[in-house]
N, C-alpha and C positions, 0 to 999 in steps of 0.2 A: 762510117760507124760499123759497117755491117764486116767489113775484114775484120776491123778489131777485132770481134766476136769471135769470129772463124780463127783468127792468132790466138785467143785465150783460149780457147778449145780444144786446138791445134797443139799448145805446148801441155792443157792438162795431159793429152793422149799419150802422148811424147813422154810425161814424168811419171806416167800411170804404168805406160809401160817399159820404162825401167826399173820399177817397182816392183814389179811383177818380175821381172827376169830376175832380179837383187832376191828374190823371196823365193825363186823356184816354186812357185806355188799354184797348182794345176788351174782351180778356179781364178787368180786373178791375174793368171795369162788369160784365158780365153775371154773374160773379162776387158783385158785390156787390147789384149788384139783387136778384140770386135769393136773398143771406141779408137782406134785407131786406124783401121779401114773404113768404116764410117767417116774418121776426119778430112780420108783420103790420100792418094799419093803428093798429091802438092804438099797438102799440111805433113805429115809424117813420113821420112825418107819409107821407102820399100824393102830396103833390107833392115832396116830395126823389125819391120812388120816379119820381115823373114825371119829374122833370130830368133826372135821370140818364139816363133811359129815352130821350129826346130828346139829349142827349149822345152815349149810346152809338148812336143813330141817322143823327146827324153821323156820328161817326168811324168808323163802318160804313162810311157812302157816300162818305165821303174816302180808306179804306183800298181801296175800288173803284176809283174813279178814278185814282189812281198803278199800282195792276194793272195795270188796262186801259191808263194811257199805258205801262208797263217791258210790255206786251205790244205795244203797236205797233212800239216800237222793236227786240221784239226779232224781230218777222215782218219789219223791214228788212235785219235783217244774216244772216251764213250759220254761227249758230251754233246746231248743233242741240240742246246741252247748254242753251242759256243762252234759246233758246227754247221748251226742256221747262220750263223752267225759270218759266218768267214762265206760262206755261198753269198749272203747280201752283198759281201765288201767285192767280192771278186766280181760277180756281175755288176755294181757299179763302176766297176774297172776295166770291166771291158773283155775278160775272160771269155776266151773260147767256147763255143758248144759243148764239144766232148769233154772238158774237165768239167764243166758246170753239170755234165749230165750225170759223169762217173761220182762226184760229191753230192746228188740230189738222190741217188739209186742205194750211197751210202747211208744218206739218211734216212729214207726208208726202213732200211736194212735196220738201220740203229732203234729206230723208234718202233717199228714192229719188236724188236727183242725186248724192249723196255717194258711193252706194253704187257707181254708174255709174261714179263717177269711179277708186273706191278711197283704199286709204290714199295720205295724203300722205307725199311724203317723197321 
């Protein structure tokens, strides 16, 4: 009874992460990677767990890169919400130090002139 278990387990791991690969989808790779090292190498070949693994390392670094570009665009304009805004998403992304400091030194910059200036209106 107890393989059963370990087999029904073993193929959800297996069709979760295919799913995940089929979806390019950051969180339900690492999702799925982690119930499938969990299920282990017997249960799930080692290179499904690899691909995936390299998948979710693409769309890692492509989820950085649109960060970092919606944070250049947003240190050009004078919006202090929308360039809070783009600092959160790039440090969930995994953004370097020095961009994240150069965009934090902007906002400053932005919100001290705001402040200067007062409400609009």
């Amino acid at each position: 009874r107890v393989p059963r278990v370990a087999a029904v387990d073993a193929l959800h791991a297996l069709r979760e992460l295919h799913r995940a690969i089929e979806a390019c989808d950051v969180d339900q790779l690492r999702d799925a990677i982690a119930a499938a090292e969990a299920a282990g190498a017997r249960s799930v070949d080692p290179q499904e767990v690899a691909f995936a693994t390299a998948m979710l390392q693409i769309e890692e670094a492509r989820e950085r890169q649109q960060a970092l570009q919606a944070l250049r665009r947003a240190s050009d304009c004078e919006d202090v919400a929308r360039l809070r805004a783009a600092i959160g998403r790039a440090r969930a992304a995994g953004a370097g130090a020095s961009e994240l400091e150069v965009a934090e030194a902007a906002l400053e910059a932005l919100s001290a002139r705001q402040r200067q200036l007062g409400p609009r209106g």
